[in-house]
N, C-alpha and C positions, 0 to 999 in steps of 0.2 A: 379592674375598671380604671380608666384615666381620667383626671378632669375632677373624681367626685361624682358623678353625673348620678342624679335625682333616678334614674331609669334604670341603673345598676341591679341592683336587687330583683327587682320583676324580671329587667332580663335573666340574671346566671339560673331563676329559680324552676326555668327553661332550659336550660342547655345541663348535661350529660354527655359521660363518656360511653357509648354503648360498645360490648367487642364480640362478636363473634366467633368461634371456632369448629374447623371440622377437620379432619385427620391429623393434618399437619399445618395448617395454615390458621394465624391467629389475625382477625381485619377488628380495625378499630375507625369508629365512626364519631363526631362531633355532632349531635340529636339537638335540635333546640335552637343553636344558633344563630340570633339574628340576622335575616339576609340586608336588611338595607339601615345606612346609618349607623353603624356599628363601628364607626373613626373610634371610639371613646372603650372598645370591650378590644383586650387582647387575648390571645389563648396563646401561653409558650407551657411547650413541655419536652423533658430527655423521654425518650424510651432507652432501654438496654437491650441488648439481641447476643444470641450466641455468635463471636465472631463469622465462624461458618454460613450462620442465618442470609438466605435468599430475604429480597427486601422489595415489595413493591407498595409505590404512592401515588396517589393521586386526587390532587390539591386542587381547591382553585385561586386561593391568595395566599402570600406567607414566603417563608423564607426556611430552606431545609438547608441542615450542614450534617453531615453523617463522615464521622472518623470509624476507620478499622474494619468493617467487614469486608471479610472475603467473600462473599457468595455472589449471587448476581446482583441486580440492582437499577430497577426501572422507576425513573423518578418523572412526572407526567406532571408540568403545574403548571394555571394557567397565566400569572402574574407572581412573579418575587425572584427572588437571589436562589441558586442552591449551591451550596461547595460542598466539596466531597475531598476527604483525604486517604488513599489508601496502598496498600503496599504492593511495590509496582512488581513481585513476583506471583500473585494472588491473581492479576488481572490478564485476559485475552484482546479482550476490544474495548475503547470507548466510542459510544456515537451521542453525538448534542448536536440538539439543531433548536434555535432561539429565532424566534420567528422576528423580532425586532430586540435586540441585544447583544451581548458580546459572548464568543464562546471563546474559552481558554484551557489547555491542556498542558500542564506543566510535568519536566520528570521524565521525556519524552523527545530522542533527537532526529529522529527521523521516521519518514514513514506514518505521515499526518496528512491526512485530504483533508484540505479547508476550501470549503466556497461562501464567499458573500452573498449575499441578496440585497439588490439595489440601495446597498450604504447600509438597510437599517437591520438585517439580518445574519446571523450568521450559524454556520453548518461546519461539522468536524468531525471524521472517524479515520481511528487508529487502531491496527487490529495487528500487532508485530509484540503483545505481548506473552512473556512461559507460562501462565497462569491458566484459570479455567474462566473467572467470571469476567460477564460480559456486563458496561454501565451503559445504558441506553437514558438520555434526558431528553423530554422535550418540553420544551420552556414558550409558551405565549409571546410573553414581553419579559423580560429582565436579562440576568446575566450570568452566567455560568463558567462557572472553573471546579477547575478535578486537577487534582497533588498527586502524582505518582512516586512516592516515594521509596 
């Protein structure tokens, strides 16, 4: 909690990390969470994953950075930042499209389709990589970059 805020406590005494699993697939969910007024509660946390590990998200506020996996990787958020770092032999395609923001793909010299949307959006897919996994973003509002390294 930031601030101190008197409301701390009653809020966290609400939220839970609840996770689901079935065969192969592990979803984790933030239960409790205050929707409105919530400036003053933050939630940061690492997960670890098998570098191999397929990765899917889907956020409505926040800021995602994910180093090193190879597997796919579909990051869906409706407001924040996401970076991404990862090894440019591991990867096939990326596509971002940032409905008002900036999209950026570095690590990468050619063979990049980028289209604007009227000034405040922007769109990008690169698919000329030897790898298998494919990063699919799609961002609301913020701003996106992926490191190919």
């Amino acid at each position: 909690c930031k601030w101190g805020s008197s409301n701390c406590d009653e809020a966290l005494a609400d939220v839970h990390v609840a996770s689901y699993s079935s065969s192969r697939r592990l979803s984790l969910e933030i239960d409790g969470y205050p929707k409105w007024h919530m400036k003053w509660l933050q939630t940061k946390g690492t997960i670890r994953l098998p570098v191999a590990a397929s990765l899917d998200v889907d956020m409505g506020v926040g800021a995602i950075e994910i180093e090193g996996l190879a597997g796919d990787q579909r990051i869906d958020l409706g407001v924040g930042d996401v970076k991404i770092w990862a090894n440019k032999a591991d990867v096939h395609s990326v596509a971002i499209d940032a409905g008002v923001g900036e999209t950026k793909l570095h690590g990468v010299d050619r063979h990049v389709q980028e289209h604007r949307s009227m000034f405040v959006g922007s769109e990008l897919y690169w698919s000329d990589g030897p790898g298998e996994a494919k990063i699919k973003i799609d961002v609301g509002v913020g701003e996106v970059s992926v490191w190919l390294e």
